[in-house]
C-alpha positions in Angstrom: 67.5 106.4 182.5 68.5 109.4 180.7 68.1 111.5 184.0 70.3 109.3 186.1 73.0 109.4 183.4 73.0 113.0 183.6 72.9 113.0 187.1 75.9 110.5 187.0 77.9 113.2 185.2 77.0 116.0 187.3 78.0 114.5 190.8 81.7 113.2 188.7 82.2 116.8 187.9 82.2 118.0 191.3 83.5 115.1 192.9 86.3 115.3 190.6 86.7 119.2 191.3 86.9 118.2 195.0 89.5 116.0 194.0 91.3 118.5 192.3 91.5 120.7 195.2 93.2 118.6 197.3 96.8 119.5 198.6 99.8 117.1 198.2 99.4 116.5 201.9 96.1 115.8 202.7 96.0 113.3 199.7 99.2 111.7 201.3 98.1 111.8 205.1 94.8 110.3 203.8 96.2 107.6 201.0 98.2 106.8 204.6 94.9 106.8 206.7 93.2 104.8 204.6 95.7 102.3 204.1 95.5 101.9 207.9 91.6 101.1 207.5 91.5 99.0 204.6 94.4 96.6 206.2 92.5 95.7 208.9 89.7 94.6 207.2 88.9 90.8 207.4 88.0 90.4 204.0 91.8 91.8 203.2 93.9 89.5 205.7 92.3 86.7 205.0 92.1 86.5 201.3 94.4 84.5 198.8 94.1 87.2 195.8 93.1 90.9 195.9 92.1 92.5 192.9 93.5 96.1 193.4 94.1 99.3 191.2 96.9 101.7 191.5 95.6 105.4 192.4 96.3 108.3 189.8 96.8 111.9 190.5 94.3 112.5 193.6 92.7 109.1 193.8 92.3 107.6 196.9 94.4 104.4 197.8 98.3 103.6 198.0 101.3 101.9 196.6 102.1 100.8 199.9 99.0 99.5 201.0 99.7 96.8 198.0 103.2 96.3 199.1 101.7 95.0 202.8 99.5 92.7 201.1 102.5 91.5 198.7 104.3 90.9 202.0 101.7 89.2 203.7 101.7 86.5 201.3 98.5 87.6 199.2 98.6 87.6 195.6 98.0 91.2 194.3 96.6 91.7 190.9 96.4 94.8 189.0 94.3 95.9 185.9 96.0 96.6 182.6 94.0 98.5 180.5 92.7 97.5 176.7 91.6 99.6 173.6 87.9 99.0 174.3 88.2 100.1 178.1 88.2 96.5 179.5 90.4 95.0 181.9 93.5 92.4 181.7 95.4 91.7 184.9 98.7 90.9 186.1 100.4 90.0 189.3 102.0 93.4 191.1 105.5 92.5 192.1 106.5 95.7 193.6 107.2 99.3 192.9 109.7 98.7 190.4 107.4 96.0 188.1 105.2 99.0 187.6 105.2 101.1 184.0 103.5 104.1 182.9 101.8 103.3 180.0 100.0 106.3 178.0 96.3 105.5 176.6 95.3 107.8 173.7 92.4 110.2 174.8 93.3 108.8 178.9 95.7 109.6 181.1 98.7 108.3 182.0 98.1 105.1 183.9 100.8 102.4 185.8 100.4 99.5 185.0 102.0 95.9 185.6 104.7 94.9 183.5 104.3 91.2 183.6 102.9 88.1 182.1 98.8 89.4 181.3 96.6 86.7 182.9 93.5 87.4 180.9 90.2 89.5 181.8 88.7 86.6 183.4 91.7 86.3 186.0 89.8 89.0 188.4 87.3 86.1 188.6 89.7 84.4 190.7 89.9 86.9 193.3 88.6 86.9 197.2 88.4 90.4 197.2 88.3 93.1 194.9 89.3 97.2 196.1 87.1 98.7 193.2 88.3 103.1 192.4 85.4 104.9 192.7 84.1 108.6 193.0 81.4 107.9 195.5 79.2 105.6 197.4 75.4 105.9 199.1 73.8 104.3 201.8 73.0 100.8 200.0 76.3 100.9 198.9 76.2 102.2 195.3 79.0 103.0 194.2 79.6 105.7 191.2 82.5 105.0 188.9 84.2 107.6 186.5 82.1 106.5 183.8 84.4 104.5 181.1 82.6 101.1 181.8 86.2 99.6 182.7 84.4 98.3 185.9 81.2 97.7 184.8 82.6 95.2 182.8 85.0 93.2 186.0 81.5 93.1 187.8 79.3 91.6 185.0 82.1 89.2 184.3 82.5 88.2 188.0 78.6 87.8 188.5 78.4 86.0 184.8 81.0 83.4 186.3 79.0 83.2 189.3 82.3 84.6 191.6 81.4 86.5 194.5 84.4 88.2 195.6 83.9 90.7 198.4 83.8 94.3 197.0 85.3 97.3 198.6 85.8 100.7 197.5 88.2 103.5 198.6 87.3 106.8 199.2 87.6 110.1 200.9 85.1 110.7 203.5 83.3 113.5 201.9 82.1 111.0 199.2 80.3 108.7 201.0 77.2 110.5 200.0 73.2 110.4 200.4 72.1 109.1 196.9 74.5 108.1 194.1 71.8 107.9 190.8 72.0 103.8 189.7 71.2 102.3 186.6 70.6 98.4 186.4 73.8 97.5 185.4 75.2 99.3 188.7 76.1 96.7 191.3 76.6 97.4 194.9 79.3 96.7 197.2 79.6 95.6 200.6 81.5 98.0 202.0 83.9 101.7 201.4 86.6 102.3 203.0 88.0 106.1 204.4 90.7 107.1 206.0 88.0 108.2 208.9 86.4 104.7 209.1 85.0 101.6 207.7 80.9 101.3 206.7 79.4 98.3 205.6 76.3 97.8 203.4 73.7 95.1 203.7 74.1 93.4 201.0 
């Protein structure tokens, strides 16, 4: 267990170093790629409630891929962030109903402005986009290691919700093996801007 947490934190460093490399423009012809992908996915045009995230810095994903789900008619929620790394949510209501909010030891993070819904909200969800730093071939997925996720999943299978789970990335992190611990829950599919690849799950 020890080795796959070290291995864990070894694959975030260079993924994240990848990440950091990235010009302004190829993170914004990508965020506009992969918004592309992820709209035409089933489990996105036909769901009631999408659990999203806002991307931060060089994080894959776009504003305005949750601004054509608001204006389809789905209800978007977004996390909120709490001292001990879990999640509350609140509805997005555009751009201008987001706030940066500064977490002490984070970084700087939008978040919703309204009405907080509760943790157990995400339960609610047909489908959740999950941030990630990579994914493997049975759909793995690596976090960035705070747990804020770990959480949303245990609480969704605890409730016995079984939302569809997608993750965004680049298409350089879609990897061969992503170390898992049993806590670690797959997904069903990852999203880049170069394609769509489903898991059997």
């Amino acid at each position: 267990m020890i080795e796959n947490r070290s291995a864990k934190a070894d694959l975030r460093r260079e993924l994240l170093a990848a990440r950091r490399a990235l010009s302004a423009e190829a993170v914004a012809a990508a965020a506009d790629a992969l918004a592309e992908r992820a709209l035409s996915l089933p489990e996105l045009s036909a769901a009631d409630t999408v659990a999203a995230y806002v991307p931060v810095g060089t994080e894959p994903g776009t504003l305005a891929l949750l601004d054509v789900l608001r204006g389809r008619g789905t209800r978007v929620l977004l996390p909120v962030l709490l001292p001990d790394n879990d999640l509350d949510w609140a509805v997005y209501e555009g751009p201008a109903s987001l706030a940066p909010v500064a977490h002490a030891g984070k970084m700087q993070l939008l978040e919703p402005a309204g009405p907080r819904l509760g943790p157990d909200a995400v339960t609610g969800a047909d489908t959740v986009l999950l941030p990630g730093l990579a994914v493997d071939g049975r759909g793995m997925r690596l976090g960035r290691g705070g747990g804020s996720y770990d959480r949303v999943l245990a609480r969704l299978q605890r409730a016995g919700a079984h939302p569809a789970l997608v993750v965004l990335l680049y298409a350089t992190e879609v990897v061969e093996h992503v170390p898992a611990e049993p806590h670690d829950h797959p997904v069903q599919a990852v999203v880049t801007p170069t394609g769509v690849r489903r898991f059997g799950t």
